[in-house]
TORVEXMI-35894 format. One line per 4 residues: number of its first residue (from 1); their letters; for each residue x, y, z of C-alpha. Coordinates in steps of 0.001 Angstrom, whole numbers. Each point is the difference from the previous one (the first is absolute). Layout:
TORVEXMI-35894
NUM> a> X:Y:Z ~ ...
***
This chain:
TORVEXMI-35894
1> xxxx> 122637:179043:85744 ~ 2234:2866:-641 ~ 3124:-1161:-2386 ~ 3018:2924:121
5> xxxx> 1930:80:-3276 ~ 3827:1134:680 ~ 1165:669:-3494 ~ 26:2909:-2578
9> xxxx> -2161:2381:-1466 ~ 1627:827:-3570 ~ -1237:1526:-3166 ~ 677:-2246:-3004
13> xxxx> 1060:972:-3424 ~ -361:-3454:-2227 ~ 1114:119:-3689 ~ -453:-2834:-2345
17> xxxx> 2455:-679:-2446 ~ -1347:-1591:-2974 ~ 3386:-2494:-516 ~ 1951:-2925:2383
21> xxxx> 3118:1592:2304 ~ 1418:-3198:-1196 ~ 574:1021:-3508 ~ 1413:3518:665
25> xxxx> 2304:-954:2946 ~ 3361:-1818:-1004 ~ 1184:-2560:2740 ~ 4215:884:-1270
29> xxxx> -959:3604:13 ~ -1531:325:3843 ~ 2854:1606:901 ~ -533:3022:-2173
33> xxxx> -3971:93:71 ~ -1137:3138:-1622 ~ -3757:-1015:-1067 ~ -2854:2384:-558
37> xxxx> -3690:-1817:-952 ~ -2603:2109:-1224 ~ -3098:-350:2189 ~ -3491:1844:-2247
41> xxxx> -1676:-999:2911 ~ 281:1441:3239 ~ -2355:793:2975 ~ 35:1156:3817
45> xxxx> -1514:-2006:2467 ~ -435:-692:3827 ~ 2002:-2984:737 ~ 2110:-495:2958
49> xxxx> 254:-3474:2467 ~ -2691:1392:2837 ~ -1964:2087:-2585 ~ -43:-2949:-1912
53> xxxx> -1150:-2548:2018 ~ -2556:2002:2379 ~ -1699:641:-3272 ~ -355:-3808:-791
57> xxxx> -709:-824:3601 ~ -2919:3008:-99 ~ -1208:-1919:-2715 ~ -470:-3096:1590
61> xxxx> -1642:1790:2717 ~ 3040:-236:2135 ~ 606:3037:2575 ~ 3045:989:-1083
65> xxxx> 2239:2717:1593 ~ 3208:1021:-1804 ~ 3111:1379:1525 ~ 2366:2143:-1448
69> xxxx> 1739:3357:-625 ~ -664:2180:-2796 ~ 1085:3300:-1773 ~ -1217:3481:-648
73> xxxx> -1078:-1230:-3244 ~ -2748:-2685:1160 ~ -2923:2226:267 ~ -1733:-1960:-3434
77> xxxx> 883:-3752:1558 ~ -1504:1207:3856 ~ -2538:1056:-1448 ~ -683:-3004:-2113
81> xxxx> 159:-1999:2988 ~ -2610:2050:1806 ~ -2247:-855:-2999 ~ 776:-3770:193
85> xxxx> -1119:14:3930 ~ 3460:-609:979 ~ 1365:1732:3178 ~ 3039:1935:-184
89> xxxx> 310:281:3959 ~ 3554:-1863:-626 ~ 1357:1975:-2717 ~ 2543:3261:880
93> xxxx> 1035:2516:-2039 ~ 3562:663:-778 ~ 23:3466:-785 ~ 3340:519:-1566
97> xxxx> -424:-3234:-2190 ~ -1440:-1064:-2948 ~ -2226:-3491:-52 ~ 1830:-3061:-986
101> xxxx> 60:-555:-3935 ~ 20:-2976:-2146 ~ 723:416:-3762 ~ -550:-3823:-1479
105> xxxx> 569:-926:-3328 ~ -1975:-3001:-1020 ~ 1206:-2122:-3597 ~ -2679:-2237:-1776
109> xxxx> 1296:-3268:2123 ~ -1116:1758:2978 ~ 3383:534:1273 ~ 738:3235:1971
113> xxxx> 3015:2611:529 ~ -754:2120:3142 ~ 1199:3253:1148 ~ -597:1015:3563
117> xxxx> -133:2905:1156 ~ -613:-152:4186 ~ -712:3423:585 ~ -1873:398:3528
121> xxxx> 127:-4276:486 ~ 3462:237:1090 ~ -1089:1955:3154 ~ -2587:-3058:1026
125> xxxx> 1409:-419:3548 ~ -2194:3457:1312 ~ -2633:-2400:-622 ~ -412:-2398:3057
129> xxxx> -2595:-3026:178 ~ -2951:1231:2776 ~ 262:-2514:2989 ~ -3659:973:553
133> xxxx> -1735:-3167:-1172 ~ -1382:2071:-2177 ~ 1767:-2350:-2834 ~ -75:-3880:319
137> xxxx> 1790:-947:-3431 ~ 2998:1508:-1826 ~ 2124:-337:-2626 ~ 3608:1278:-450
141> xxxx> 242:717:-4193 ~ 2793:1717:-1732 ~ 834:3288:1642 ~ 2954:2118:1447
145> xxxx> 2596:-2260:1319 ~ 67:1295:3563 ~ -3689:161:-88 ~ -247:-3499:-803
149> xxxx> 2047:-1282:2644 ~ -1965:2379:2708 ~ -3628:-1130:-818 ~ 1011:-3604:-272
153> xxxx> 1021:229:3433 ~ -2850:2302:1218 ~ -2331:-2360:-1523 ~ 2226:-3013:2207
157> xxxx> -463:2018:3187 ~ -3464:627:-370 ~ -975:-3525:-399 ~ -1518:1096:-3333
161> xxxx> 439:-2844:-2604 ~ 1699:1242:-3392 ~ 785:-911:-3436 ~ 3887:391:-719
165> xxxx> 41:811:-3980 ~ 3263:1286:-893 ~ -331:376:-3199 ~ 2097:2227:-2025
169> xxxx> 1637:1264:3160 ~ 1543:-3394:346 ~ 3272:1384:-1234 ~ 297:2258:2683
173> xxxx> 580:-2244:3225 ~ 2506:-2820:256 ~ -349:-3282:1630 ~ -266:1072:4244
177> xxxx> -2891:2338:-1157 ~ -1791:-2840:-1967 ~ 233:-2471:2624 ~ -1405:2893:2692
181> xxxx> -2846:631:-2453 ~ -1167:-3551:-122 ~ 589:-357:3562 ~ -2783:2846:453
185> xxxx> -2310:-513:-3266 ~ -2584:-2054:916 ~ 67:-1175:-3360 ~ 1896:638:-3180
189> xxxx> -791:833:-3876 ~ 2752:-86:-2952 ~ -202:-502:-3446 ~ 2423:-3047:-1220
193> xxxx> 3035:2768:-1064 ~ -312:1088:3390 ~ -507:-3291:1706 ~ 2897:-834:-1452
197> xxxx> 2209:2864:1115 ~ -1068:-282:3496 ~ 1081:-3552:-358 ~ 3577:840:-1545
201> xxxx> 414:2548:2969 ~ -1224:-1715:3090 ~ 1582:-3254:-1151 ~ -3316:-1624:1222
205> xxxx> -2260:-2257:-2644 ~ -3613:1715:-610 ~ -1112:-3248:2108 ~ 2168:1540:3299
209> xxxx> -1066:3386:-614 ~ -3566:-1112:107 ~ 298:-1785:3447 ~ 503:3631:1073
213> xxxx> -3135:1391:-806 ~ -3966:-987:286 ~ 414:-284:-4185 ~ 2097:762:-2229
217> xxxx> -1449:778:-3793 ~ 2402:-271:-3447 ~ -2009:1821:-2748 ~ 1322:-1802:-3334
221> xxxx> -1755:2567:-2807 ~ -2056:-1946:-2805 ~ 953:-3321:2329 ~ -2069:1005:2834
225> xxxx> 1140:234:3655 ~ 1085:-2324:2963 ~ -844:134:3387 ~ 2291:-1187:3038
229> xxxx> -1903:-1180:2900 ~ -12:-2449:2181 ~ 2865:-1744:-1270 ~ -2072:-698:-3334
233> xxxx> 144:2116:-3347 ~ -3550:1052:-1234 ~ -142:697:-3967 ~ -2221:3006:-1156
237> xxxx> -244:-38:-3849 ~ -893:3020:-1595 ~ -3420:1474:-437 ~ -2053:41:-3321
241> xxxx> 1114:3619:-1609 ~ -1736:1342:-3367 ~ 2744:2467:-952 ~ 3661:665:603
245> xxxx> 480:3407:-47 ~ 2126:1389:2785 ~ 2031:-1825:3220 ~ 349:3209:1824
249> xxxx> -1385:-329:3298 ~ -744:-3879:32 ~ 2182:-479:2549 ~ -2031:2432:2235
253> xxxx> -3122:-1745:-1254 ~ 1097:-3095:1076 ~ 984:1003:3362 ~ -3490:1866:696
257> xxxx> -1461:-3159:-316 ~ 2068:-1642:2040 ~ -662:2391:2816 ~ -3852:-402:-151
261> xxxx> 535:-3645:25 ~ 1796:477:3399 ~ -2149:2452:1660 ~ -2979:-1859:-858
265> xxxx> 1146:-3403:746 ~ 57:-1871:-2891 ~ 2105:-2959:-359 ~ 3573:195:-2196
269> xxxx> -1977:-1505:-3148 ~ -2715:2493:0 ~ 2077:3115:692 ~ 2706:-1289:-2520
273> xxxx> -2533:-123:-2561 ~ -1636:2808:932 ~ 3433:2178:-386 ~ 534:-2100:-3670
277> xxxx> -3209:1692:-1271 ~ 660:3474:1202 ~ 2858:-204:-2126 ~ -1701:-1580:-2959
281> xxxx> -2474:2885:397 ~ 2779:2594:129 ~ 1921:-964:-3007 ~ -2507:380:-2055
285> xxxx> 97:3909:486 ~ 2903:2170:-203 ~ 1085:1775:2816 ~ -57:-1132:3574
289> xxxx> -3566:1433:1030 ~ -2202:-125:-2881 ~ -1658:-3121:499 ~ -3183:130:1493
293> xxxx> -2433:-3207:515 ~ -2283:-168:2653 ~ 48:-2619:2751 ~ -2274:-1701:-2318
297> xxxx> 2178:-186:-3455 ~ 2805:-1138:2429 ~ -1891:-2647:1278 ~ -1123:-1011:-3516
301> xxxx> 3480:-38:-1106 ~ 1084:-2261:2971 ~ -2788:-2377:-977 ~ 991:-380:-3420
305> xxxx> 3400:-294:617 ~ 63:-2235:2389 ~ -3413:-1850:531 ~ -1581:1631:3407
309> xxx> -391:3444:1466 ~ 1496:1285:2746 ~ -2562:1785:1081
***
């Protein structure tokens, strides 16, 4: 089954600060912030939402086909994704652009300050979800604002069920376009910030908002995740993890796995656990796409973590 990833395609520059944001950043002095952190450590990587989670999902051995708009300086990353086995059939070129870019500093708590820069991303829209059947699962991750909006509703009128993950893009739409989104999404994935936001700005409880969907799932970090469904809440703790070394990309991680649980049936406990040990896997790696077990190590993990395999 064909899954098409609407999100972004981004290069990543991710800097490590050796110290806590906490200590350097005054709470009476906000108003006049003028901080600089040295960062010895920097590196380049290929990150972005739908390069991100088409590489997990490839992984899994998902058939993953990302969608989204590019610049005149993405020759290295469409090339990667040739070597990966990944089609780029759903990618365009923005000629006069350059490729979104995220510059992330990380501190040793794991907490993150994030520049974006969204380059080619904010032109998403020429992009359009292919009515073909071609596709028969979707998900709608952080992208251009008008692009968003467009492929959640050419996924609606296609009869194509989608994933509505907002994301950092939350900001950008106000309570009508949240409640349109979860009229559309098939189902719905937040972490417990943005849960909470959506809440504040629909004026609905997280127990309302899930009635709109098929599920609705509240990623909680180092707490695990929840799942909405059927008017009951299904815990997923986390999975076993060796090393903490870097949260970029476990978001993405997470969400791969929940989109091979979908398109290959599995039940909410399976595919919730499932997406809890792609991100175990991930964080123990720096960088979004440098992890790299087989089918076999993720099994493995699953098993240990949680006492059967899922496959």
């Amino acid at each position: 089954m064909s899954t098409l990833i609407c999100g972004s395609i981004a290069f990543d520059s991710i800097m490590v600060f050796r110290g806590r944001f906490k200590d350097h950043i005054l709470p009476e002095q906000v108003h006049i912030l003028n901080v600089a952190f040295l960062v010895p450590q920097l590196r380049r990587e290929y990150g972005g939402t739908a390069g991100n989670i088409a590489y997990s999902l490839k992984l899994l051995g998902g058939d993953p086909l990302p969608m989204a708009t590019v610049g005149s300086d993405s020759a290295a990353y469409l090339q990667r994704l040739e070597v990966l086995g990944i089609p780029r059939t759903h990618l365009y070129e923005v000629t006069d652009s350059f490729t979104a870019q995220a510059f992330i500093t990380t501190d040793l708590d794991d907490n993150q300050i994030t520049a974006f820069h969204p380059g080619a991303m904010s032109q998403s829209h020429l992009t359009r979800v292919p009515g073909d059947g071609s596709v028969r699962l979707g998900i709608v991750a952080p992208d251009g604002r008008e692009g968003m909006i467009d492929h959640a509703a050419q996924f609606a009128e296609n009869g194509i069920p989608f994933i509505f993950d907002p994301g950092q893009g939350l900001p950008m739409f106000d309570a009508a376009d949240l409640e349109n989104f979860m009229d559309q999404a098939t189902y719905a994935v937040f972490n417990d910030y943005e849960a909470q936001l959506v809440v504040d700005r629909t004026g609905r409880p997280i127990e309302a908002l899930a009635r709109k969907v098929g599920a609705l799932i509240v990623t909680r970090g180092g707490k695990g995740s929840d799942i909405f469904v059927d008017g009951r809440v299904v815990h997923i703790p986390v999975a076993r993890t060796l090393r903490l070394v870097d949260p970029t990309g476990c978001g993405d991680a997470y969400r791969a796995g929940l989109l091979y649980g979908l398109a290959n049936g599995m039940d909410w406990e399976t595919t919730g656990r499932l997406a809890a040990t792609m991100g175990a896997l991930k964080i123990e790696h720096s960088g979004a796409q440098n992890h790299v077990p087989s089918r076999d190590e993720i099994a493995d993990r699953f098993g240990e973590s949680f006492g059967f395999r899922p496959w």
